[in-house]
C-alpha positions in Angstrom: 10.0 19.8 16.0 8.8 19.4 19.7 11.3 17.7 21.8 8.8 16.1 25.5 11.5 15.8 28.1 9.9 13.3 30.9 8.0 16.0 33.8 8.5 19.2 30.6 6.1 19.7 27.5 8.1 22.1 25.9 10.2 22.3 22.8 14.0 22.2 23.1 14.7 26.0 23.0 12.2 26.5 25.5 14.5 24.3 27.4 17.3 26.2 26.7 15.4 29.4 28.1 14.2 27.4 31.4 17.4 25.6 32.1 20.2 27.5 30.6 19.3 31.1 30.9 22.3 32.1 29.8 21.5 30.8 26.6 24.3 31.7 23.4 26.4 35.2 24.1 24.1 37.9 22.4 21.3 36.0 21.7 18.2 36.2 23.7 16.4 33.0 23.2 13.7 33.3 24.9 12.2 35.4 21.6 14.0 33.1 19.5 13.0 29.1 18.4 16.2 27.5 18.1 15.1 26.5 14.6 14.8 30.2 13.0 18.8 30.1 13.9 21.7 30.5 11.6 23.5 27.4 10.7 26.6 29.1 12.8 24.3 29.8 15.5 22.9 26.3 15.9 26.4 25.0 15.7 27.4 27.1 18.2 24.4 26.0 20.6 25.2 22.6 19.8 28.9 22.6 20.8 27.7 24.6 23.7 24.5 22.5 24.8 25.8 19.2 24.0 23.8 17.0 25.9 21.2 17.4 28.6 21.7 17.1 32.1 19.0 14.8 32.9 20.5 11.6 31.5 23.6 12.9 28.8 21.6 11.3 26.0 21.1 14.4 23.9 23.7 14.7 21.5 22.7 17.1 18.8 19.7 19.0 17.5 19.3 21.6 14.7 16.0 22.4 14.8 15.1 19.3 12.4 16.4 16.5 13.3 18.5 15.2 16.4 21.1 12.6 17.2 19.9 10.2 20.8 22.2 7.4 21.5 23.8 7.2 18.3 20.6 7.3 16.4 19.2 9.5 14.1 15.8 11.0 14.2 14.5 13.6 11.2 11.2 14.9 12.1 8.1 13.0 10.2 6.5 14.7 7.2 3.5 15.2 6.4 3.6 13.3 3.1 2.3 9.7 3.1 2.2 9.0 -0.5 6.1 10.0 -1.1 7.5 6.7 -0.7 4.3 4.6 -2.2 5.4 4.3 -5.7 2.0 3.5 -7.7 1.7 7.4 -6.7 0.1 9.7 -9.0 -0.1 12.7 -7.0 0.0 13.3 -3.4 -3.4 14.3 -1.6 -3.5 17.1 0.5 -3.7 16.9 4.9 -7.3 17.2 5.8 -8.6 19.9 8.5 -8.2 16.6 10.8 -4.3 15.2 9.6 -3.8 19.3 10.7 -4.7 18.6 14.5 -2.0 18.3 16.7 -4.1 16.5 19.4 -6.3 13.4 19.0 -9.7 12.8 21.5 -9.1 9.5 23.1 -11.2 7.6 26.0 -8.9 9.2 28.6 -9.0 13.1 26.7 -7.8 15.1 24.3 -3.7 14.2 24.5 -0.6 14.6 22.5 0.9 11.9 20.3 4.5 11.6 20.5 7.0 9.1 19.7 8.9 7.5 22.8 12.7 7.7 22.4 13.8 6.4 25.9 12.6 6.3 29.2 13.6 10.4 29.3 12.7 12.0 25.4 10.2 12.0 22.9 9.7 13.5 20.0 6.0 15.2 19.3 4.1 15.0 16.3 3.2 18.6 15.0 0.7 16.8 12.9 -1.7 13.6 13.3 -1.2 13.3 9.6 2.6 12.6 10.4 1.6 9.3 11.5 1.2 8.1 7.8 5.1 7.9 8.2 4.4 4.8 10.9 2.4 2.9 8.0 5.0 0.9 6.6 2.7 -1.8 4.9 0.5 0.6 3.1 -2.8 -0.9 4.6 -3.9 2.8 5.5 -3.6 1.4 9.2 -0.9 2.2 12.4 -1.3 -1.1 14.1 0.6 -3.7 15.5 1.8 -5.3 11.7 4.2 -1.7 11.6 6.8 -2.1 13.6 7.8 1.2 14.8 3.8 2.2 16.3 4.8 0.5 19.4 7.0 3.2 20.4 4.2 5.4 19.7 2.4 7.1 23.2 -0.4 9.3 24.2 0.6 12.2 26.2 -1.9 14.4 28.5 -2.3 15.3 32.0 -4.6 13.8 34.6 -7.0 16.2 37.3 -4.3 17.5 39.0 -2.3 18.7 36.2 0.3 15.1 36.5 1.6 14.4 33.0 0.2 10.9 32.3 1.8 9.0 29.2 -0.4 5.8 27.5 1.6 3.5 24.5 -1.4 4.2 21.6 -1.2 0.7 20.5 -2.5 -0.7 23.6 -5.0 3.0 24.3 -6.3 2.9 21.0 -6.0 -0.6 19.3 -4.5 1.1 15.9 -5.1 4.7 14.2 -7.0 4.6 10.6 -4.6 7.1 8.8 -6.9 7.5 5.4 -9.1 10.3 7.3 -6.0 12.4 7.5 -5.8 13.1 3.7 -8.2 14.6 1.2 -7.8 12.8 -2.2 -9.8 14.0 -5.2 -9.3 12.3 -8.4 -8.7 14.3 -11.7 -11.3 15.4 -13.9 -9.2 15.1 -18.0 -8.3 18.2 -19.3 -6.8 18.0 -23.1 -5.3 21.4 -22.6 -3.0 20.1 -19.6 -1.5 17.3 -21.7 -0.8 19.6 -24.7 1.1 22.5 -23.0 4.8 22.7 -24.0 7.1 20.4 -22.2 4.5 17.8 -21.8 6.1 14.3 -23.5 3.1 13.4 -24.8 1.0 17.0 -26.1 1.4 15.6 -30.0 -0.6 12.9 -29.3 -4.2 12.7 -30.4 -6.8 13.7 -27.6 -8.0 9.9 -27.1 -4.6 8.7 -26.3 -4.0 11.5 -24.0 -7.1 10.7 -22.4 -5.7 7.0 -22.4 -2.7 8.1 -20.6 -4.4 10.1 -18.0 -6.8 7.1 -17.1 -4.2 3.9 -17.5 -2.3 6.4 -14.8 -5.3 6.1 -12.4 -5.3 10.1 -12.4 -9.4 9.5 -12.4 -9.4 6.9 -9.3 -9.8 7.5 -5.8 -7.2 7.6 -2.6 -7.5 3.3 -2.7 -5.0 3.7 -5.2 -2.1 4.3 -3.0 -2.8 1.8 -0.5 -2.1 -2.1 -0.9 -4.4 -3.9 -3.2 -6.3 -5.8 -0.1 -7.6 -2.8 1.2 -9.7 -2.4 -2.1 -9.6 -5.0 -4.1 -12.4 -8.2 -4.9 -12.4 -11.3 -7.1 -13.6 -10.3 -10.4 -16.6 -11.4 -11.3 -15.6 -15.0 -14.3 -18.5 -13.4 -17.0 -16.7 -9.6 -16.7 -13.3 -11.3 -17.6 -14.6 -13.3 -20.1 -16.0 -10.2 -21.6 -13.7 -8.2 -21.3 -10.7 -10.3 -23.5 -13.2 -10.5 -26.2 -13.8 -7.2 -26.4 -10.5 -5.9 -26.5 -8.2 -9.4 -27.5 -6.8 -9.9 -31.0 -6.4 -12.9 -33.7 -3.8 -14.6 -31.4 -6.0 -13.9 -28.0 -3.6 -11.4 -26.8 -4.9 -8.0 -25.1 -1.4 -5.9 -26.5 -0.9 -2.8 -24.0 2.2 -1.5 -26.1 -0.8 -1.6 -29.1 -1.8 2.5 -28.9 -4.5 1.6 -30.4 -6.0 -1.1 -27.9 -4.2 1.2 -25.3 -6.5 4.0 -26.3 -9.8 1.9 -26.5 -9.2 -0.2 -23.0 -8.2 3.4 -21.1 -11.0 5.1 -23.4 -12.9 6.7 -20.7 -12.4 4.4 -17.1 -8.8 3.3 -15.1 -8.2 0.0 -14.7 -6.9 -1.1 -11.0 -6.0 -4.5 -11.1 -4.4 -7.1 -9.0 -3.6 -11.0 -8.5 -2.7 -13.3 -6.3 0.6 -14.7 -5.9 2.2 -16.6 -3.4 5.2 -15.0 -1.8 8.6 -15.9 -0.4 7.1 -16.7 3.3 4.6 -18.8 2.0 1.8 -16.8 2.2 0.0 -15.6 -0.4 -1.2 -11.9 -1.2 -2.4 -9.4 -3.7 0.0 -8.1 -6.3 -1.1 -4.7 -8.2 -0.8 -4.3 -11.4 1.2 -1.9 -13.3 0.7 -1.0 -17.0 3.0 0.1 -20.0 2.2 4.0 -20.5 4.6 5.3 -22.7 2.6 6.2 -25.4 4.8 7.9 -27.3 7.4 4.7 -27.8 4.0 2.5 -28.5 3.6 5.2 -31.7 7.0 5.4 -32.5 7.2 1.7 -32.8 4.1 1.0 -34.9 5.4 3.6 -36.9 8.1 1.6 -37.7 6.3 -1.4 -38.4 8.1 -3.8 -35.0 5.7 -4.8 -31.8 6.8 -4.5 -28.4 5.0 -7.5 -27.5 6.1 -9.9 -30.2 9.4 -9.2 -29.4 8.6 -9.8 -25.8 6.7 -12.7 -26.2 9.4 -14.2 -28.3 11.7 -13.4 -26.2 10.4 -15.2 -23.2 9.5 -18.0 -25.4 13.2 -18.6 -26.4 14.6 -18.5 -22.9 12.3 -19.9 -21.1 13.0 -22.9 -18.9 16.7 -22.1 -17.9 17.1 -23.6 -14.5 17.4 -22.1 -11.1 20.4 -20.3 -12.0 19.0 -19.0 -15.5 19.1 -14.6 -15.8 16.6 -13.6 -18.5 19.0 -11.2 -19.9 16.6 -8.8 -23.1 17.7 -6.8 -25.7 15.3 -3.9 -25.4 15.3 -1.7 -28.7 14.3 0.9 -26.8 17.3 1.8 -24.1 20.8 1.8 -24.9 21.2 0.4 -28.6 20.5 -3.4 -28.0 22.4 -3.1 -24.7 22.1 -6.2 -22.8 19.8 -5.5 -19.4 19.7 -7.8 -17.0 16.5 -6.8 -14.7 16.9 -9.9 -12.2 20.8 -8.8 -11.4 19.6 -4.8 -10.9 16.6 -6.4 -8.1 20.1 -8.8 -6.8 21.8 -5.3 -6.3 18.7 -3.1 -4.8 18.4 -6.0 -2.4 21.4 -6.6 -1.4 22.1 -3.2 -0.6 18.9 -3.2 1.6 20.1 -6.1 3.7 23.5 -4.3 4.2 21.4 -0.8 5.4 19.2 -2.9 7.7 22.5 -5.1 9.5 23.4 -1.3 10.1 20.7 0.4 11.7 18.8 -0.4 14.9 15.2 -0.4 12.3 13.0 -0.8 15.6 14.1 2.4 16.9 10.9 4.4 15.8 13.1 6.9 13.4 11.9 8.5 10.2 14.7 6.4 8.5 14.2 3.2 10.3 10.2 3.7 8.8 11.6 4.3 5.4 13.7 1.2 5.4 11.0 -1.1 6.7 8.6 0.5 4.3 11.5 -0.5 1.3 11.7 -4.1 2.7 8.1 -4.4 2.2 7.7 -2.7 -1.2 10.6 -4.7 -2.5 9.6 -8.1 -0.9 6.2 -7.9 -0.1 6.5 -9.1 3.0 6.5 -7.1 6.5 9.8 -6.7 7.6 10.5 -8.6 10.9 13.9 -10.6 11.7 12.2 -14.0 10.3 11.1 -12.6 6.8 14.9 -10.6 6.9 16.3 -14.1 7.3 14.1 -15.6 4.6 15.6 -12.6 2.0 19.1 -13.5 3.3 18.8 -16.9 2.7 16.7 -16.6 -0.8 19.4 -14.1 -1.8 22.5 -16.7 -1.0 21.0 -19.9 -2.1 17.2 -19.4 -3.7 18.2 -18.2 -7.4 15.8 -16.5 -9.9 13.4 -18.9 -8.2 12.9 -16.6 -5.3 13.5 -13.9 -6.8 9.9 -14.3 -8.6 8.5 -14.7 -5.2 9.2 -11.1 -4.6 7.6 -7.9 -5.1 7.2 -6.9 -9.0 8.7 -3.9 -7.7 12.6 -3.8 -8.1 13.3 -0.8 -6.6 13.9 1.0 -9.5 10.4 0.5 -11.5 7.5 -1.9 -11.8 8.0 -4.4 -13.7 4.7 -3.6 -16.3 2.1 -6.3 -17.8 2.5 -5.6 -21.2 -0.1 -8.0 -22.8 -2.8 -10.7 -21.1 -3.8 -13.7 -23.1 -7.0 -16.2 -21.7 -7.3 -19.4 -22.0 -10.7 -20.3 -21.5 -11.2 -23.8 -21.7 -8.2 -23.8 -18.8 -9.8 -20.8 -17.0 -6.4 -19.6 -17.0 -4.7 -16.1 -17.6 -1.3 -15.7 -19.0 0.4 -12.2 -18.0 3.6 -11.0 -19.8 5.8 -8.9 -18.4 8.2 -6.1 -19.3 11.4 -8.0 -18.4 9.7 -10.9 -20.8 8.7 -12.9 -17.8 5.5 -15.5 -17.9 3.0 -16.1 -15.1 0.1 -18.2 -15.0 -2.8 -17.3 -12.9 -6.1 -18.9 -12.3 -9.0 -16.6 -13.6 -10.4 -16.6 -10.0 -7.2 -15.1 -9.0 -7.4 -11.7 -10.3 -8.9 -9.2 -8.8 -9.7 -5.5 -9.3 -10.7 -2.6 -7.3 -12.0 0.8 -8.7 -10.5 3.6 -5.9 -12.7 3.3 -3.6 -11.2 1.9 0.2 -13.7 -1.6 0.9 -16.2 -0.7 3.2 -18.6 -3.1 5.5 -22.4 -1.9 5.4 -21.4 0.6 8.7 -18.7 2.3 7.0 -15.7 0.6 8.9 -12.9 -0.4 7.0 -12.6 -4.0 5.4 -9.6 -5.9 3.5 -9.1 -9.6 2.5 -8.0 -11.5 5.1 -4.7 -13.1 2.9 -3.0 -15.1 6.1 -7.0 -16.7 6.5 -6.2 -18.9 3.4 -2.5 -20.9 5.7 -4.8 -21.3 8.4 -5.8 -24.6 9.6 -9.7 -25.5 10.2 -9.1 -25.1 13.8 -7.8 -21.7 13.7 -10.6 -20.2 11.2 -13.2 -21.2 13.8 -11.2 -20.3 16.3 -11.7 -16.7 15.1 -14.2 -13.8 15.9 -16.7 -14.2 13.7 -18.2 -10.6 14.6 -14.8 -9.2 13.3 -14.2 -11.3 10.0 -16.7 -11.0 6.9 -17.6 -12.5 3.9 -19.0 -11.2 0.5 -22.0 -13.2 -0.2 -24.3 -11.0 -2.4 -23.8 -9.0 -6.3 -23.4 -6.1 -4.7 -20.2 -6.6 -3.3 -21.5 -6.2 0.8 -19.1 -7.1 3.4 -20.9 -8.3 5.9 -20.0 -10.1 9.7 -20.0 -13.3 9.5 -22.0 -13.5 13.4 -24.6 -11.1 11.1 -24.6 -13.7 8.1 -25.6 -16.3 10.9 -22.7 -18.7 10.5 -21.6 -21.2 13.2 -18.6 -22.9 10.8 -15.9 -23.0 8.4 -14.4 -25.7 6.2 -11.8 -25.5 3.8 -12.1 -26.9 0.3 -9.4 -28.0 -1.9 -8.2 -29.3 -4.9 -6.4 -32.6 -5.5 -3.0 -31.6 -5.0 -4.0 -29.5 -2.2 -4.1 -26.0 -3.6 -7.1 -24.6 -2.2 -10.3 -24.2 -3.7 -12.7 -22.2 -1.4 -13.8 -21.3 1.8 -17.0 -23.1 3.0 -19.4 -21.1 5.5 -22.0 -22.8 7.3 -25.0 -21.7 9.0 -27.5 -22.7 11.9 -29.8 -24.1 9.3 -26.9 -26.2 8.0 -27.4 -24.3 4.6 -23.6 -24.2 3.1 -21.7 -20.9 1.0 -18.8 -21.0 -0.7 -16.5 -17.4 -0.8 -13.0 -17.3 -2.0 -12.0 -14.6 0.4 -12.6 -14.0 3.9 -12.2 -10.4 5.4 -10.6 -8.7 8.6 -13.2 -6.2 9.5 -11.4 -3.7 11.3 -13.2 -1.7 14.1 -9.8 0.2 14.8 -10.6 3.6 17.2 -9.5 6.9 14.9 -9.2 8.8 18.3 -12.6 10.4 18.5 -12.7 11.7 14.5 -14.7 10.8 12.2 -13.9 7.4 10.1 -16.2 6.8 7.9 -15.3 6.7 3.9 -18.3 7.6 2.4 -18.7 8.5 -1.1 -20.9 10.5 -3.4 -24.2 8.5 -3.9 -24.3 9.4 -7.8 -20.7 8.3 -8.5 -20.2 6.5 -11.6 -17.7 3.1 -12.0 -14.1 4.4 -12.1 -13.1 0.8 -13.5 -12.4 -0.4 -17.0 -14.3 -3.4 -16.4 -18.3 -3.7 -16.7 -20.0 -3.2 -13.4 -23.4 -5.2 -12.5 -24.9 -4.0 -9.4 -28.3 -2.7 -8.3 -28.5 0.5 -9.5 -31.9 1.0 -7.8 -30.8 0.1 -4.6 -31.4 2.5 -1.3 -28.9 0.4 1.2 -26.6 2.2 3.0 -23.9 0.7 1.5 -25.0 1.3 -2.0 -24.8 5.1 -1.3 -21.8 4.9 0.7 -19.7 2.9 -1.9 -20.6 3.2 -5.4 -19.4 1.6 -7.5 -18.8 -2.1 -5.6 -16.0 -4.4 -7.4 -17.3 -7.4 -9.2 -17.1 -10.3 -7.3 -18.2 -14.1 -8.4 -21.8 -14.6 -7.0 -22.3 -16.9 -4.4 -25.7 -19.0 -3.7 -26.6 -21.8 -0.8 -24.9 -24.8 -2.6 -24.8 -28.8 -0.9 -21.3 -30.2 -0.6 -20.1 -33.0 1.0 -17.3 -32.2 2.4 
């Protein structure tokens, strides 16, 4: 850890060797970095250096983490994917996350994160800066709320140390080109060595396991489903519960059998979107039921994991605000009563209680951590309003709100263990895990197949959730040259100042839910698109930020994939394969 005191560059026992020469009684610090130490020897420069002259803030320091005013800071890692918990494996730091300097408009500088008017703490890596991304987009912006204490240090002509806050130098840093993330060929041999839980299985169900784990699918994965994710296209859906459905018009995931032939040779990244406990609605990923051993061991003995579940749910549902689906699970604890809604009660109550105690805006590794909690758990960014909207739900909104959160309880996901269509309604039915029902509309699920959203340039894209609250007036209000739509098979985000659209109107149903988004050009020719997209032109610092991907790559997604396979555009050979999205054609409304 580099320690910047304001007018010094250098790390902490560098100044111990400037400013206290006389440094600890037989040791000659000026060969020695305070971190290659003893523990007694750092305790013994700690009680002798306690704080520093220039302002008495400095406290403690032990060569990995230090104590300013009261608060804690550990050193970031280098690790982005340790606290993202649909995680597979972590990806490695690319020759670029391994640069300890980043080119900006104003020349190569330092980042560093500001502690106070006197200290900040260096990054030894840019990759460290995954720590700031506490909403998994893949982005440092402004929607983290720690990357405003983030700063740009260098010097000017004359050698004056000149400090810039990144946020307002840069606009936001796009972390993904940090990382190298290279999906998993299947090996049958790695799943049968000894110790492995599932090397008795047969070699499809292995290779089931490694593909329902999204082993084989790219570094989109590990980010929010919005950065990757498009409406599926009605036909592929359609398709795909015929294909793999049984008698009742259930798709059973606890089935090994229909397991192994959905996961046969392709992942399946899939998402939907729910409303959440702000109001706003976003993109929930899906999690799946992998433990193929229990799904033999079950079928051996003649039960069903989902016809307990389903009848389960069937039998409780409809209990009120106050109602706790409590399951007995044959498969934990003898028929022990769980009770998954009071284990989420206790994870987030406990969160609230770390937050009240902790100053979470002081740019710390731990204050990161926390935020990035409050959003797996909720869904929601953390700021004070969406804290006081899980205090509230928490004291007065019951199971209710609960629902409205994250299908992440802090412990595991809660898994989709069968699908059912209905599809004269158009509408999905998802069972969970814990036995709980939701309803979607079939336009509401999406899926992605690993590969980050691109526009036909290469700059990042992600579906624009909040565009969906807004009014008319805002959403024309809006630059159009930085928000996209999808209006052709191939899945194309494309500007709409490009598409040539002047307006946008807002369909809906009825009873208000809404229906679509209604583009209009100069010609007065009308689209309809479900999603609009941020485009985001954030600066990477003078590196390279382009996601490209191999021009031959095959679909890494469970679903069938209709696209242009003879197609030279840039963005066929940059982003192969596209998700499936509905088509969209000039259509006359009256609106």
């Amino acid at each position: 850890m580099q320690i910047a005191i304001k007018g010094l560059t250098n790390d902490y026992a560098q100044y111990i060797r400037d400013k206290m020469s006389e440094g600890i009684k037989g040791k000659d610090l000026h060969a020695e970095s305070l971190r290659q130490l003893s523990n007694a020897e750092v305790q013994e420069a700690n009680a002798k250096f306690k704080s520093l002259p220039s302002n008495g803030t400095f406290e403690r320091y032990d060569g990995v983490s230090l104590t300013i005013d009261g608060a804690h800071y550990k050193f970031p890692g280098t690790s982005l994917f340790s606290r993202y918990y649909n995680s597979i494996k972590h990806p490695e730091v690319s020759e670029m996350g391994k640069r300890n300097t980043i080119d900006t408009p104003f020349g190569e500088m330092r980042v560093a994160l500001k502690i106070n008017d006197n200290v900040s703490i260096y990054l030894d890596q840019l990759s460290q800066l995954a720590s700031f991304d506490v909403n998994a987009d893949g982005f440092v912006g402004k929607s983290d709320i720690n990357a405003k204490n983030l700063v740009l240090v260098g010097y000017d002509e004359d050698g004056k140390e000149i400090e810039i806050n990144l946020l307002e130098a840069l606009g936001g840093i796009d972390i993904t080109q940090f990382f190298e993330y290279k999906p998993n060929a299947f090996q049958s041999d790695y799943y049968s060595e000894v110790g492995s839980p599932i090397r008795f299985e047969s070699e499809a169900a292995r290779r089931a396991y490694h593909n329902a784990s999204k082993y084989n699918m790219g570094i989109a994965t590990e980010f929010r489903p919005e950065e990757s994710h498009q409406q599926l296209k009605k036909e592929n859906v359609i398709d795909f519960f015929k294909s793999y459905a049984d008698k009742s018009g259930w798709i059973d995931f606890t089935n090994l059998d229909t397991f192994s032939r959905v996961f046969a040779e392709k992942g399946l990244d899939l998402s939907y979107r729910k409303t959440g406990a702000d109001g706003s609605t976003r993109l929930e990923r899906i999690n799946f039921y992998t433990n193929i051993k229990e799904m033999r061991e079950t079928e051996e003995k003649g039960e069903r994991f989902l016809a307990w579940e389903y009848q389960a749910a069937k039998a409780l549902r409809g209990g009120g605000d106050d109602f706790v689906f409590k399951s007995k699970n044959p498969f934990k604890n003898n028929y022990k009563i769980s009770d998954s809604y009071n284990t989420l009660r206790e994870n987030l109550n406990e969160l609230v209680k770390t937050i009240e105690s902790i100053d979470i805006g002081n740019g710390s590794y731990y204050s990161n951590y926390i935020a990035n909690k409050f959003y797996q758990l909720t869904g929601m960014n953390f700021s004070e309003s969406n804290f006081a909207i899980l205090k509230e739900g928490l004291q007065n909104g019951g199971t209710e709100f609960l629902d409205k959160l994250s299908d992440f309880n802090g412990d595991f996901f809660n898994v989709v263990v069968g699908m059912q269509l209905d599809e004269e309604s158009s509408k999905i039915t998802m069972l969970f895990g814990t036995g709980k029902e939701v309803t979607i509309a079939i336009e509401d699920l999406y899926s992605g197949n690993g590969e980050l959203t691109v526009d036909e340039n290469g700059n990042r894209a992600s579906v624009m959730n909040e565009a969906r609250e807004m009014s008319e007036e805002e959403l024309n209000d809006l630059d159009f040259s930085q928000v996209g739509a999808v209006l052709d098979e191939r899945g194309t985000v494309v500007s709409l100042k490009e598409l040539g659209i002047t307006a946008i109107q807002k369909a809906t149903y009825g009873d208000g839910r809404f229906l679509s988004f209604i583009l209009t050009n100069a010609d007065g020719v009308k689209f309809t698109t479900q999603d609009l997209f941020n485009m985001s032109f954030i600066s990477s610092g003078g590196l390279d930020s382009r996601h490209q991907s191999d021009s031959n790559a095959e679909s890494k997604s469970a679903f069938a994939n209709v696209e242009d396979k003879n197609s030279n555009s840039t963005t066929s050979r940059m982003r192969k394969p596209h998700p499936i999205v509905f088509p969209t054609s000039p259509v006359d409304l009256h609106i």
